[in-house]
LUMVO-741107 format. One record per residue (C-alpha): residue number from 1; residue in three letters; x, y, z negated; chain. Coordinates in Angstrom, 3 decimals. Example, Ala and Ser with C-alpha at 12.3 -4.5 7.8 and 13.67 -1.06 7.14 Angstrom:
<segu k="1" r="ALA" px="12.300" py="-4.500" pz="-7.800" c="A"/>
<segu k="2" r="SER" px="13.670" py="-1.060" pz="-7.140" c="A"/>
//
This chain:
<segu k="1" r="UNK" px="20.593" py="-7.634" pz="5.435" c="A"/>
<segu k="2" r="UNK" px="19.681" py="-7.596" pz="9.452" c="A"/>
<segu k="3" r="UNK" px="16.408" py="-8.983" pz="10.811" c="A"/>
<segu k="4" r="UNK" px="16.989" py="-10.614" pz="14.068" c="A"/>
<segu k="5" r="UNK" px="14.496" py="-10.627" pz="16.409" c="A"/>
<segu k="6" r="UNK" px="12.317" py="-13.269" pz="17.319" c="A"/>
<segu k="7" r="UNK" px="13.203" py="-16.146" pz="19.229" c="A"/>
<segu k="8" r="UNK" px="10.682" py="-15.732" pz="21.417" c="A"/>
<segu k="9" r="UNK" px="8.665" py="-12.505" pz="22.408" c="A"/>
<segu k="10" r="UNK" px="5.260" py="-13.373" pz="23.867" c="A"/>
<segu k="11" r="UNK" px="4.663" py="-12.080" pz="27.379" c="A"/>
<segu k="12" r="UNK" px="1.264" py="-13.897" pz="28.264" c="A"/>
<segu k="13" r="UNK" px="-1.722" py="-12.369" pz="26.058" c="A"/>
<segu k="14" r="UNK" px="-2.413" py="-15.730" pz="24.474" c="A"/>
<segu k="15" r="UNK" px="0.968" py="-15.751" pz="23.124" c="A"/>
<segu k="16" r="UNK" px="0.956" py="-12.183" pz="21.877" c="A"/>
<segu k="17" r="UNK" px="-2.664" py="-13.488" pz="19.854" c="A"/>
<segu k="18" r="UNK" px="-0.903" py="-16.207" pz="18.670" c="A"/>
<segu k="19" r="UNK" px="2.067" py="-14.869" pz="17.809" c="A"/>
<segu k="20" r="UNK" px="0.293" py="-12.035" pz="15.890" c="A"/>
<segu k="21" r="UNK" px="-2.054" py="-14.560" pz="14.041" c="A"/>
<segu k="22" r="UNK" px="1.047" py="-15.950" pz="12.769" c="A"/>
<segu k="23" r="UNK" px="2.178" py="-12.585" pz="11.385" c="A"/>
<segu k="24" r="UNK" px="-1.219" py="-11.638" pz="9.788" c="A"/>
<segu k="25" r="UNK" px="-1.616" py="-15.198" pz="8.205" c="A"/>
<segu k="26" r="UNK" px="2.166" py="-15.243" pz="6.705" c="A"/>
<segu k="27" r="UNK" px="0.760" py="-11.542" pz="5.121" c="A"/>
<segu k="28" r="UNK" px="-2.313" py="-12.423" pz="3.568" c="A"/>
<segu k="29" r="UNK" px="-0.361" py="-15.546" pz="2.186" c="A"/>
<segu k="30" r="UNK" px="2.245" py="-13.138" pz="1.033" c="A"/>
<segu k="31" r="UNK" px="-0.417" py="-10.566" pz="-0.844" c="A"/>
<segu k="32" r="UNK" px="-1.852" py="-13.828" pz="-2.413" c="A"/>
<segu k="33" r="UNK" px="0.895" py="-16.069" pz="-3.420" c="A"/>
<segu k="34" r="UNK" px="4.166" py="-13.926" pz="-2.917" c="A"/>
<segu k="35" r="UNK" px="6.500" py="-14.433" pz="-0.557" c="A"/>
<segu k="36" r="UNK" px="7.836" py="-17.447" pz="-1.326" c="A"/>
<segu k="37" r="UNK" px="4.974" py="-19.481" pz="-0.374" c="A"/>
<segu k="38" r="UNK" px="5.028" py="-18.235" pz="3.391" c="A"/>
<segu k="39" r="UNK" px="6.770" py="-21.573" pz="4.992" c="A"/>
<segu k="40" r="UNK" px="6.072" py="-22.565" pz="8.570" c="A"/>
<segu k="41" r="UNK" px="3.707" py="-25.304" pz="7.714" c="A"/>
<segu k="42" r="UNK" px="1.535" py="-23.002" pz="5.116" c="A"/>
<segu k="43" r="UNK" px="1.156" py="-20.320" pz="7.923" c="A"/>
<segu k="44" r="UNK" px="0.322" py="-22.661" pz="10.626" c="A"/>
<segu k="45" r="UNK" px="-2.236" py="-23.844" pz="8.579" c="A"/>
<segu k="46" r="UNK" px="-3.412" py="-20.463" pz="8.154" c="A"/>
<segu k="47" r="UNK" px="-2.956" py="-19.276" pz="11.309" c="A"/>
<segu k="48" r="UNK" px="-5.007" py="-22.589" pz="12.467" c="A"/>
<segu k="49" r="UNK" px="-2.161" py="-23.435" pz="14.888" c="A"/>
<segu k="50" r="UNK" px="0.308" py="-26.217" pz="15.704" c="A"/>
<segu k="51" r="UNK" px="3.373" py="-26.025" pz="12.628" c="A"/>
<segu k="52" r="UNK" px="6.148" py="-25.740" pz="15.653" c="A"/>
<segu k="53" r="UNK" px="4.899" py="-22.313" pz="16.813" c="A"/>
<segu k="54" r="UNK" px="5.973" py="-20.800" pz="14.059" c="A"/>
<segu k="55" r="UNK" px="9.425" py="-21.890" pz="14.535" c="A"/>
<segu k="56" r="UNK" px="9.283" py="-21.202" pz="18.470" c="A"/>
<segu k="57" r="UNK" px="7.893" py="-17.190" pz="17.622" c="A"/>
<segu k="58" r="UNK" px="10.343" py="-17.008" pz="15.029" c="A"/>
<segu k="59" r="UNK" px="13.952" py="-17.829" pz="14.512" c="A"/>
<segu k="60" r="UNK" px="13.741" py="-17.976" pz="10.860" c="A"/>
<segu k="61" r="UNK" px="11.406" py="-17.560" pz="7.497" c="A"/>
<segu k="62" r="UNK" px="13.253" py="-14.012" pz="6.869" c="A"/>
<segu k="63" r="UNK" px="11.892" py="-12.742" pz="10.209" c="A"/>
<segu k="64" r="UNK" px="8.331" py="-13.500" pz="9.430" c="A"/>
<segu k="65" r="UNK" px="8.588" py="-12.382" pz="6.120" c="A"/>
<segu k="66" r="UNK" px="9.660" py="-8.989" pz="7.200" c="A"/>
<segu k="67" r="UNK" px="6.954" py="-8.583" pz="10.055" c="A"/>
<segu k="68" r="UNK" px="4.620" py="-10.030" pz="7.572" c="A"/>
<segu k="69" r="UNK" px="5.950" py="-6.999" pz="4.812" c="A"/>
<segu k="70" r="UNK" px="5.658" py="-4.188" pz="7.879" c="A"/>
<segu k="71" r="UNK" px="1.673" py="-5.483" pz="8.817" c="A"/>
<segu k="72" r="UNK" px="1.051" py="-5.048" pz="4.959" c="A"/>
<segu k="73" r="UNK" px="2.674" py="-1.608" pz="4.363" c="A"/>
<segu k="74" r="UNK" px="1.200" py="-0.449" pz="7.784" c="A"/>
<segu k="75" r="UNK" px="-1.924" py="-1.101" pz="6.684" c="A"/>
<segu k="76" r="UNK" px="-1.377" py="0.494" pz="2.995" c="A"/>
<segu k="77" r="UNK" px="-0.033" py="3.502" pz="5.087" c="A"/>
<segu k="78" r="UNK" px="-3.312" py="3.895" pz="7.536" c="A"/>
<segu k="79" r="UNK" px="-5.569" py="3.479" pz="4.396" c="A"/>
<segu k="80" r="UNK" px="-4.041" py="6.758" pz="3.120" c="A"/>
<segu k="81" r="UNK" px="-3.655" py="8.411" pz="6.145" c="A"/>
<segu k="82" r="UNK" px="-7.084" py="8.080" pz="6.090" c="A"/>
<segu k="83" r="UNK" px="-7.496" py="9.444" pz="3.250" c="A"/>
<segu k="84" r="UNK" px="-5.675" py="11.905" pz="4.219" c="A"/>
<segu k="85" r="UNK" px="-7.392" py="13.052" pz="7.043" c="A"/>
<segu k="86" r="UNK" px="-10.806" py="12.775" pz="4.998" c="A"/>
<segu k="87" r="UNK" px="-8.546" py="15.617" pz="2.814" c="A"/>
<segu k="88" r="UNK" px="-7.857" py="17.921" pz="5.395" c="A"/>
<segu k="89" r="UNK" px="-11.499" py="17.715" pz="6.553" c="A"/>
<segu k="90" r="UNK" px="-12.250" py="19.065" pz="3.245" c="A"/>
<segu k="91" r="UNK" px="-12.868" py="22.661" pz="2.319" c="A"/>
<segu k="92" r="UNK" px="-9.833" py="23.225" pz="-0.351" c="A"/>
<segu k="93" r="UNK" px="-12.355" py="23.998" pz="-3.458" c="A"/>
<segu k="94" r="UNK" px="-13.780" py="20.548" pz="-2.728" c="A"/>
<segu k="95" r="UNK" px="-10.480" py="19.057" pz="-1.962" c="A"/>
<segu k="96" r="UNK" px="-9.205" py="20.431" pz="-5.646" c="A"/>
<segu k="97" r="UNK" px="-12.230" py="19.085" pz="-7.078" c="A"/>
<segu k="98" r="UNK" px="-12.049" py="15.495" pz="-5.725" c="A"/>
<segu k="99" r="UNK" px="-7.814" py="14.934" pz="-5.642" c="A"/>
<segu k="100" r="UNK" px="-7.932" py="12.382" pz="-8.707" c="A"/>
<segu k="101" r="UNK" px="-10.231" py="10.677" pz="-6.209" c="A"/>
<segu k="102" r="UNK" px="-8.186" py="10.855" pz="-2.770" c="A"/>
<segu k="103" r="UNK" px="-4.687" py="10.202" pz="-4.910" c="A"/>
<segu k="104" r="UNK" px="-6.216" py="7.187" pz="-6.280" c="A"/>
<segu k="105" r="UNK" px="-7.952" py="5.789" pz="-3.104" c="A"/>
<segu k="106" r="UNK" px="-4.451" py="6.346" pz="-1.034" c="A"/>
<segu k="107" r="UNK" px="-2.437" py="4.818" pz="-3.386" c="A"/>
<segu k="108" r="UNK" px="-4.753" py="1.612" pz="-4.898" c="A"/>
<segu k="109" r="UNK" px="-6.940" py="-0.667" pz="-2.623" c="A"/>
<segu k="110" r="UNK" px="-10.416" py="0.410" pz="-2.756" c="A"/>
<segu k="111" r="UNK" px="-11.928" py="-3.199" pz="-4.721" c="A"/>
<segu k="112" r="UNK" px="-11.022" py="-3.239" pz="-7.908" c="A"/>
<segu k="113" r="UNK" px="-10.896" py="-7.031" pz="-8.191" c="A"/>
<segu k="114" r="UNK" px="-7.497" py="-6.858" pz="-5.847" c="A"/>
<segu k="115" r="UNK" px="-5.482" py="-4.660" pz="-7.995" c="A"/>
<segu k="116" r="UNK" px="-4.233" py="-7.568" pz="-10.273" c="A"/>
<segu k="117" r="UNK" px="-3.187" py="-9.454" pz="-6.989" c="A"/>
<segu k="118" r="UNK" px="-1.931" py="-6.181" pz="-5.231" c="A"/>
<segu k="119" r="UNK" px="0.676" py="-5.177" pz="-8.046" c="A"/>
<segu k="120" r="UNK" px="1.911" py="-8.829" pz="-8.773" c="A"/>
<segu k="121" r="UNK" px="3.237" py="-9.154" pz="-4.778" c="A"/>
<segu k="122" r="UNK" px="4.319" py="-5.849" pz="-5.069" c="A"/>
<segu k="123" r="UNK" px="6.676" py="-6.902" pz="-7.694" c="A"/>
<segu k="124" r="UNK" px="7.356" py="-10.815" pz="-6.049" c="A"/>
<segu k="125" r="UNK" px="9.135" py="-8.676" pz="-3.105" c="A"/>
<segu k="126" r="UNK" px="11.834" py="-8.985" pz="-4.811" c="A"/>
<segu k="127" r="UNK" px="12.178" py="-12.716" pz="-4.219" c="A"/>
<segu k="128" r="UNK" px="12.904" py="-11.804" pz="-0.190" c="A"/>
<segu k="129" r="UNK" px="15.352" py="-9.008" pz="0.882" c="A"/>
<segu k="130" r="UNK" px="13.257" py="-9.116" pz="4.138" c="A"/>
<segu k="131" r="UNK" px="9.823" py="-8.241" pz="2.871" c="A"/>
<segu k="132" r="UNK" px="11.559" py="-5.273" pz="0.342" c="A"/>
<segu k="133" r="UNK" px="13.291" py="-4.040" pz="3.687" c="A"/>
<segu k="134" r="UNK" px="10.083" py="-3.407" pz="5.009" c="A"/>
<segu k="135" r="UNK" px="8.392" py="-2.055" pz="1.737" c="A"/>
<segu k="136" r="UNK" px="11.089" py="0.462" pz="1.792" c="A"/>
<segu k="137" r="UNK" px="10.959" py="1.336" pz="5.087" c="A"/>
<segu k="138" r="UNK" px="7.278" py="1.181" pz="5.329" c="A"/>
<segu k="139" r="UNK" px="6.953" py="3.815" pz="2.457" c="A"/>
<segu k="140" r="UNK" px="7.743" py="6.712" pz="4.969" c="A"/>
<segu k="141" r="UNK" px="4.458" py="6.724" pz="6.345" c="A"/>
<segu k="142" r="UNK" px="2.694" py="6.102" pz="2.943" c="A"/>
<segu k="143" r="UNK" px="4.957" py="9.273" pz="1.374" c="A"/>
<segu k="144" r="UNK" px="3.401" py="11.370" pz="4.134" c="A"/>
<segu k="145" r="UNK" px="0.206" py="10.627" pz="3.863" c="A"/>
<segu k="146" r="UNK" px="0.200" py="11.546" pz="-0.252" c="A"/>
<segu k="147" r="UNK" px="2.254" py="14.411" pz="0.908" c="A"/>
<segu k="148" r="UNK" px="-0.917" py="15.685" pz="2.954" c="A"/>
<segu k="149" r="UNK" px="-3.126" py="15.794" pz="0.262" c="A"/>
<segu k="150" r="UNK" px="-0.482" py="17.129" pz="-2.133" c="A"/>
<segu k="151" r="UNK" px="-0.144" py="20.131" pz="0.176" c="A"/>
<segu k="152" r="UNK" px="-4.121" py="20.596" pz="1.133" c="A"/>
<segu k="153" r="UNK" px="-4.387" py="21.012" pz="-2.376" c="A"/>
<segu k="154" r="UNK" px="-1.802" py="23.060" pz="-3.282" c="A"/>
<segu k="155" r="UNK" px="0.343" py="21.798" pz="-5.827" c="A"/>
<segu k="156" r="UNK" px="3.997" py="23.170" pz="-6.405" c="A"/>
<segu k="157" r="UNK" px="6.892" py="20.717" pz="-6.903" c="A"/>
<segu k="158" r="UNK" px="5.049" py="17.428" pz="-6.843" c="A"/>
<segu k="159" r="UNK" px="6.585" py="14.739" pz="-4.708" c="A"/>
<segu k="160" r="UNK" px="4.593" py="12.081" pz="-2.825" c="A"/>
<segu k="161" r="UNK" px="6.660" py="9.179" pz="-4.880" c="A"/>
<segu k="162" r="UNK" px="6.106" py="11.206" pz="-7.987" c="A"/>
<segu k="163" r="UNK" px="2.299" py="10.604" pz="-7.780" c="A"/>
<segu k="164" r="UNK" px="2.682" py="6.723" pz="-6.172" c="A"/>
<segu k="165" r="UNK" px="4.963" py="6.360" pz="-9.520" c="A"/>
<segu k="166" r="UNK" px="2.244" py="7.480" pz="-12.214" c="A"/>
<segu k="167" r="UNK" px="-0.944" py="5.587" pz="-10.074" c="A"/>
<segu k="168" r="UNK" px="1.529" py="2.239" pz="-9.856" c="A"/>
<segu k="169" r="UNK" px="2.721" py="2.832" pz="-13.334" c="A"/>
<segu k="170" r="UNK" px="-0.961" py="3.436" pz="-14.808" c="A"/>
<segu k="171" r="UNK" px="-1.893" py="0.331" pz="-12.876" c="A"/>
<segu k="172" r="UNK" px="1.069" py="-1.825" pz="-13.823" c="A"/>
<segu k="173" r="UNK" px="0.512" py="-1.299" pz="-17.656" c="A"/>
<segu k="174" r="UNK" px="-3.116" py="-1.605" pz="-17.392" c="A"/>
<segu k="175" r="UNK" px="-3.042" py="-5.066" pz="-15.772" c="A"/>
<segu k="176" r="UNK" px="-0.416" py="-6.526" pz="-18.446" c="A"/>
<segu k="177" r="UNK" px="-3.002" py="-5.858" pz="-20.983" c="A"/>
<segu k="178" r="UNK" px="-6.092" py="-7.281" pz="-19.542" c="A"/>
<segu k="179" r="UNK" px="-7.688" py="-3.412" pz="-18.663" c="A"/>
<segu k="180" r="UNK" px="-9.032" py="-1.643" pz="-15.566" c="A"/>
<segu k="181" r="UNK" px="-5.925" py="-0.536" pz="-12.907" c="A"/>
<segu k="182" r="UNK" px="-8.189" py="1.627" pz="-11.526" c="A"/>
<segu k="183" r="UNK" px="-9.513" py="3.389" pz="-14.885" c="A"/>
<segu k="184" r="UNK" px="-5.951" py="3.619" pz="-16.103" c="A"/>
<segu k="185" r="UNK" px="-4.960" py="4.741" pz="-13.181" c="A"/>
<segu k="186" r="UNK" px="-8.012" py="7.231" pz="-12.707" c="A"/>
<segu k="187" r="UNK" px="-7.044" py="8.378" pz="-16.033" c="A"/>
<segu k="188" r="UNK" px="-3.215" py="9.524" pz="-16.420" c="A"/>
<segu k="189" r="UNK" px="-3.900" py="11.312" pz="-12.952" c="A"/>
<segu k="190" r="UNK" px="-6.511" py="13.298" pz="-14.537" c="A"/>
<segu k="191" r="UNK" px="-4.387" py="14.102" pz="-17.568" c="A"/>
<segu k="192" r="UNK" px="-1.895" py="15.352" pz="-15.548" c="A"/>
<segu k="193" r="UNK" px="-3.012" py="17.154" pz="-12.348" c="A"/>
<segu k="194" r="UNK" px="-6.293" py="18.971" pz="-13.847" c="A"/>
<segu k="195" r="UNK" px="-3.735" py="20.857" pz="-16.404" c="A"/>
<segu k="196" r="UNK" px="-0.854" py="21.362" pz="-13.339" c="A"/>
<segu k="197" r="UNK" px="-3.911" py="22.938" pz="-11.393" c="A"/>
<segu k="198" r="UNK" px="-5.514" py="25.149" pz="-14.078" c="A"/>
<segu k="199" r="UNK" px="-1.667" py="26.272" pz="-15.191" c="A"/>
<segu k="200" r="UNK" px="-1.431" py="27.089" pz="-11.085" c="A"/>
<segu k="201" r="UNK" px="-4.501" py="29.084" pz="-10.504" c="A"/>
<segu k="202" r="UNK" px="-6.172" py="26.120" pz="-8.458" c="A"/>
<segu k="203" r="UNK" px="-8.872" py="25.089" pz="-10.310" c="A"/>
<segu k="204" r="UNK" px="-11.440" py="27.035" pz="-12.624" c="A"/>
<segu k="205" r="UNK" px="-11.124" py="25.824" pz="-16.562" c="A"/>
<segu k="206" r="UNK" px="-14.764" py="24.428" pz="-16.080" c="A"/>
<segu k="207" r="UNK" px="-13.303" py="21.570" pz="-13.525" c="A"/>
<segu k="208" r="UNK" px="-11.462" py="18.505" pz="-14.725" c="A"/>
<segu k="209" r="UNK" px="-11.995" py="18.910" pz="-18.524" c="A"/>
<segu k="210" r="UNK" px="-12.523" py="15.397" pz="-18.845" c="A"/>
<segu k="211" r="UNK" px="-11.809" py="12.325" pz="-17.131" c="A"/>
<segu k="212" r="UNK" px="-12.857" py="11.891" pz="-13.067" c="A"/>
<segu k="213" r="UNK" px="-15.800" py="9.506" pz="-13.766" c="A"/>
//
């Protein structure tokens, strides 16, 4: 599938706000209803602007719908490179101590009450080949980040996608049956890395006998 571009790229800085409140409404409506509910007239509304300047910023739904998928993985992607970088400012002891915390916090959104909402768009992508083009392509920068914390701590043949896998798994599981994402989540990463570290040599046997509370 190929994402034209706009029909019309703003050049005054009016435009460029407008265009771009456009783009951040169609997201949020995205995240909350999927993306079949972003439609020129819903984002308009959103975007508290006339329902023709969505059409004139963008030649079609598809286009929106991908920018709208890029401004929601790029801002997935800075929350764990932030994470990230709070990682690396770590000593590594500490950094062992604390990785259930930093996986979880670059790979969930940090309020609880959004983790429902969070998994179910996640899984409506599917309904647009524009918004999944830009999940995938989006993921680079969110595999990068995890990988920066995987390596700051130290663990051996552990892939970034492995750990997004067991958080969004642990999360996915735990929603369908009415329990905490992030406690699910919080603990299959404990069950797994604190053994992987002891087994390594990176963490004492007195760390991580029991779940990261």
């Amino acid at each position: 599938m190929v994402v034209k571009k706009t029909a019309q790229e703003p050049k005054s800085i009016k435009a460029q706000i407008t265009r771009a409140s456009l783009v951040v409404a169609a997201a949020a409506i995205m995240q909350e209803e999927g993306p079949s509910a972003v439609t020129y007239r819903s984002v308009a509304k959103r975007a508290n602007t006339a329902a023709s300047s969505t059409g004139y910023y963008f030649d079609s739904i598809s286009d929106l719908l991908y920018e709208a998928g890029d401004y929601n993985m790029r801002s997935w992607a800075r929350r764990a490179e932030s994470v990230a970088d709070e990682a690396e400012e770590m000593d590594v002891a500490s950094c062992r101590e604390h990785v259930v915390d930093l996986f979880l916090s670059a790979c969930m959104p940090a309020d609880t009450g959004t983790a429902a909402p969070h998994y179910m768009q996640l899984l409506a992508a599917s309904e647009s080949g524009a918004v999944t083009k830009a999940y995938r392509a989006g993921r680079i920068r969110l595999d990068a980040a995890i990988g920066r914390i995987i390596e700051r701590v130290g663990l051996k043949d552990v892939t970034p996608r492995f750990v997004i896998a067991l958080v969004d798994g642990a999360a996915v599981s735990a929603v369908s049956e009415g329990e905490s994402a992030h406690q699910r989540a919080r603990d299959l990463l404990a069950e797994w890395v604190y053994p992987v570290m002891r087994r390594d040599g990176l963490l004492a046997e007195e760390h991580g006998s029991g779940n990261d509370n």
